[in-house]
C-alpha positions as CSV (number, residue, x, y, z in Angstrom):
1,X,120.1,97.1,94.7
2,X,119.0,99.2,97.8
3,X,117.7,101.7,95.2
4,X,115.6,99.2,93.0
5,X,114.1,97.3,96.0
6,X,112.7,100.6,97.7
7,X,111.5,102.1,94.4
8,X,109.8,98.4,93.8
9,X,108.6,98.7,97.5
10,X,107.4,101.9,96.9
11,X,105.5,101.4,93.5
12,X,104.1,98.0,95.2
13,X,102.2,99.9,97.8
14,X,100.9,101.8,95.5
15,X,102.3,105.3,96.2
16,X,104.0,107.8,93.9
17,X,107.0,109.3,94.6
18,X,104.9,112.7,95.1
19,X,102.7,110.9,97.8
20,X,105.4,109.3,99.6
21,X,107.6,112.8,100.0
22,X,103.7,114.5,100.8
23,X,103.6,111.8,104.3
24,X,107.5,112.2,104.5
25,X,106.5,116.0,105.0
26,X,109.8,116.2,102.1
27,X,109.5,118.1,98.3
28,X,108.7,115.7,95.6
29,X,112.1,115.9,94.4
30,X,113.4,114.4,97.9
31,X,112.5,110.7,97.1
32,X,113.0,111.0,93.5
33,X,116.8,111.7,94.6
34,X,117.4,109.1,96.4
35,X,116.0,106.8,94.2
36,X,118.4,108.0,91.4
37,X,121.2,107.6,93.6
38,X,121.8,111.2,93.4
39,X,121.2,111.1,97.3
40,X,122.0,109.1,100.2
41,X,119.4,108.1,103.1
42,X,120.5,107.6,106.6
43,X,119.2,104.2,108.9
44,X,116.7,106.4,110.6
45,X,115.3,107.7,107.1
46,X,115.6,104.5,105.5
47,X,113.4,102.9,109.2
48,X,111.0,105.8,108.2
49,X,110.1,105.2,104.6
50,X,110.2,101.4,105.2
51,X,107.6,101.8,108.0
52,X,105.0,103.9,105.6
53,X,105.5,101.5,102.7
54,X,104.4,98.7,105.0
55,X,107.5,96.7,103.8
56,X,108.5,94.7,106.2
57,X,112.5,95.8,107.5
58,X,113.7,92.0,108.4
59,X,112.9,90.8,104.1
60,X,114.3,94.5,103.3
61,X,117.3,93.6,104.6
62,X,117.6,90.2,104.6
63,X,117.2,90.6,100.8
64,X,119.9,92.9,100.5
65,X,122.3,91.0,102.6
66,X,121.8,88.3,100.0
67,X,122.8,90.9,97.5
68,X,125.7,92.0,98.7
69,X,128.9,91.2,97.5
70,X,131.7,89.6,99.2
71,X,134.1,92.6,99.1
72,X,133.7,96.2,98.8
């Protein structure tokens, strides 16, 4: 879910993955990793890439509390 809502976050603001890894100062292949699952972001990265999507942290996670399931 984390995944999905950050790629739909992403392609909502209207930025490729190519732009968004360009103002990351990353390689292109850096957010198309993590948005295959094939990487894992950190809190601060995740604070990062929230803030220049302009998505607002508090639905982000609100959202994905919703989400989650009641055991691991």
């Amino acid at each position: 879910m984390l995944r999905q809502e950050l790629t739909r976050l992403r392609m909502a603001a209207g930025m490729s993955q190519a732009r968004l890894a360009e103002v990351l100062g990353k390689p292109a292949s850096y957010v198309a990793k993590y948005e295959l699952g094939e990487r894992r972001l950190d809190a601060v990265e995740l604070c990062v890439i929230l803030r220049i999507i302009s998505a607002d942290p508090r639905l982000f996670f609100a959202k994905l509390f919703e989400a989650s399931p009641d055991r691991l």
